[in-house]
KEBA-177702 format. One record per residue (C-alpha): residue number from 1; x negated, y, z negated. Coordinates in nm, 3 decimals. Layout:
! KEBA-177702
[NUM; [X; Y; Z]] ...
***
This chain:
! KEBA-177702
[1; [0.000; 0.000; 0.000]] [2; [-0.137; 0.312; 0.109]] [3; [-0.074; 0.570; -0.166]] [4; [-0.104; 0.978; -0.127]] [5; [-0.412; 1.025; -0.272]] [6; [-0.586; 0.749; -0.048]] [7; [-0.431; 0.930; 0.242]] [8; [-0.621; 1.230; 0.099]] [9; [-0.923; 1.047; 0.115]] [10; [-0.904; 0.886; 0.474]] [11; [-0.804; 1.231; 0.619]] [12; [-1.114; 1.408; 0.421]] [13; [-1.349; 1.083; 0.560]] [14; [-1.226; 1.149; 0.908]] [15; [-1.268; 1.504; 0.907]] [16; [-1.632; 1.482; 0.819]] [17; [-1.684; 1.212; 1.109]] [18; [-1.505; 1.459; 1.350]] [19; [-1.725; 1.720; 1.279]] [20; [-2.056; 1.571; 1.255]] [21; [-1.939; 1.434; 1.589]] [22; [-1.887; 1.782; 1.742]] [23; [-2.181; 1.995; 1.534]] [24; [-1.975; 2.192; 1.378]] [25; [-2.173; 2.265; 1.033]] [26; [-1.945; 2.512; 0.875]] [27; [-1.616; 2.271; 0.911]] [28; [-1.859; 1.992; 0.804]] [29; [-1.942; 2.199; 0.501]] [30; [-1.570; 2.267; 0.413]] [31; [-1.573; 1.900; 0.317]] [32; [-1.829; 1.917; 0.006]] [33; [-1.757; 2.104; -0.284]] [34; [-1.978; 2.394; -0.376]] [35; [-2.310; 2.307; -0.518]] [36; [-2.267; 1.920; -0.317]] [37; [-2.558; 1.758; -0.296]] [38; [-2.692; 1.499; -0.018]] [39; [-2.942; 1.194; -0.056]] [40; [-3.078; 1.012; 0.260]] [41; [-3.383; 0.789; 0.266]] [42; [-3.585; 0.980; 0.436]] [43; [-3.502; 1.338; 0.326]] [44; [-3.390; 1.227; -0.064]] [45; [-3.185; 1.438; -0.255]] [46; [-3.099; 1.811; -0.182]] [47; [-2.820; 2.078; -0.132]] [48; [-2.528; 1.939; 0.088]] [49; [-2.583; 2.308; 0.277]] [50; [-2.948; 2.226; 0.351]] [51; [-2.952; 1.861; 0.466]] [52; [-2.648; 1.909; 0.715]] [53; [-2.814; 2.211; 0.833]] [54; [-3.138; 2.077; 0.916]] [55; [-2.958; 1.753; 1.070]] [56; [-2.764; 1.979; 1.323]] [57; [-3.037; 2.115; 1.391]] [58; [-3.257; 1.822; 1.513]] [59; [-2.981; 1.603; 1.650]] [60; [-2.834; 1.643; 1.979]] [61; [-2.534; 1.393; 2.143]] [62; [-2.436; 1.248; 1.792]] [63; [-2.149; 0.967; 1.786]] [64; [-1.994; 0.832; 1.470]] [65; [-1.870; 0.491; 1.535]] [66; [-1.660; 0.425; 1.233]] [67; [-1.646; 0.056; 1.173]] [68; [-1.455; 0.115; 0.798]] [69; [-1.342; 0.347; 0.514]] [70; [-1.359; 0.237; 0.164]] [71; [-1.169; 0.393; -0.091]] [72; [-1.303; 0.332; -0.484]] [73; [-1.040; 0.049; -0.606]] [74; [-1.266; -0.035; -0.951]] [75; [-1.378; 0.386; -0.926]] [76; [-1.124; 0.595; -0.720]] [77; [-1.324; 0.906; -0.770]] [78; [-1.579; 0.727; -0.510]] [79; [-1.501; 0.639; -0.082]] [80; [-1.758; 0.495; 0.124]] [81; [-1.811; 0.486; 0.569]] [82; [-1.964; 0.231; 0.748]] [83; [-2.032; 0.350; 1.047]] [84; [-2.255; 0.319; 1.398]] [85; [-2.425; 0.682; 1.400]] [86; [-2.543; 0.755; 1.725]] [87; [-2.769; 1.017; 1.784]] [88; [-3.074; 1.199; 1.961]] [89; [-3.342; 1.365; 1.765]] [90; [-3.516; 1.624; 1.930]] [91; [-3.619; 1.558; 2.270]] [92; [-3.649; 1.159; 2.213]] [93; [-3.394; 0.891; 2.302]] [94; [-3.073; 0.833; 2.120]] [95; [-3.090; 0.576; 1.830]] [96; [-2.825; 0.391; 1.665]] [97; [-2.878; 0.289; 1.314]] [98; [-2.576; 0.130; 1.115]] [99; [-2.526; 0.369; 0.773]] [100; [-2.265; 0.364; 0.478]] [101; [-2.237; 0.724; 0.352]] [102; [-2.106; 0.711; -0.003]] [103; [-1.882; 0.935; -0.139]] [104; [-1.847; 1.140; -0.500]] [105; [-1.523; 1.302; -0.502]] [106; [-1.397; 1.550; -0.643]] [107; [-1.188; 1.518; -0.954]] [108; [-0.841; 1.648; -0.722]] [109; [-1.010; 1.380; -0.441]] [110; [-0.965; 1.714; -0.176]] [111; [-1.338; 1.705; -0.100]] [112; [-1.695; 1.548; -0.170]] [113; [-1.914; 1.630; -0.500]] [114; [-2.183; 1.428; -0.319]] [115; [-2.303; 1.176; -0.049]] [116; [-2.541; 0.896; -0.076]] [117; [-2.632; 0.773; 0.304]] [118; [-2.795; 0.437; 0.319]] [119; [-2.977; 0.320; 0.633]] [120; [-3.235; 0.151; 0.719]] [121; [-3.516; 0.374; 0.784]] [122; [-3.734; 0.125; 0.990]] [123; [-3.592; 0.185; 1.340]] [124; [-3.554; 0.582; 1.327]] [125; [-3.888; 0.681; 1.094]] [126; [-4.052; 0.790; 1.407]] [127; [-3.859; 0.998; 1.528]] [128; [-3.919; 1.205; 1.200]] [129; [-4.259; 1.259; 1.282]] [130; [-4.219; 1.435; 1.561]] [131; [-4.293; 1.809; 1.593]] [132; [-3.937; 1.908; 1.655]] [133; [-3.833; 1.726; 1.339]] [134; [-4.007; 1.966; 1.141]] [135; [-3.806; 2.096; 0.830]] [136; [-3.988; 2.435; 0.860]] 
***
């Protein structure tokens, strides 16, 4: 049974696929809650602001294959995406790496408090080390 607030949830998990999909960082931002944080292997932890912003940045032709949505049933302040992320990183060749993006929600479940995105690393590192990479 679908209930309203895991409609909440699916709609707020779909909008942030949309718009990492399209590049738009300000409507991806009006997911996360002020002061959100993101943690990816290779970047770790930081602002929400400053990860998103340097991954629009360095990422061209992104697709978000969504394979499922999880919504918390042992922690329902907590959703999770599995999902195919396609995606070029500078001038290289898209990559496809297979991520789950976990979700802290808000207590009102209306956005994200925080995102854990787990990948392997292995396939993608190099493109990292490229010039146009650069976090500067």
């Amino acid at each position: 049974m679908i209930t309203e607030q895991t409609a909440k949830v699916e709609k707020l998990c779909r909008s942030y696929l949309t718009a990492m999909e399209s590049g738009d960082l300000e409507a991806l931002l009006a997911n996360f809650a002020d002061g959100a944080t993101a943690t990816s292997p290779i970047s770790g932890r930081q602002p929400a602001r400053d990860f998103y912003s340097y991954v629009m940045r360095i990422t061209s032709a992104r697709s978000m294959a969504l394979r499922t949505i999880f919504i918390g049933a042992s922690d329902p302040s907590r959703a999770a995406i599995h999902v195919a992320y396609t995606r070029t990183v500078g001038s290289g060749k898209p990559a496809t790496i297979e991520a789950v993006d976990v979700f802290d929600l808000t207590e009102d479940h209306s956005k994200f408090a925080a995102v854990t995105i787990i990948y392997d690393t292995a396939p993608v590192r190099s493109d990292f080390d490229r010039p146009e990479a650069n976090r500067s």
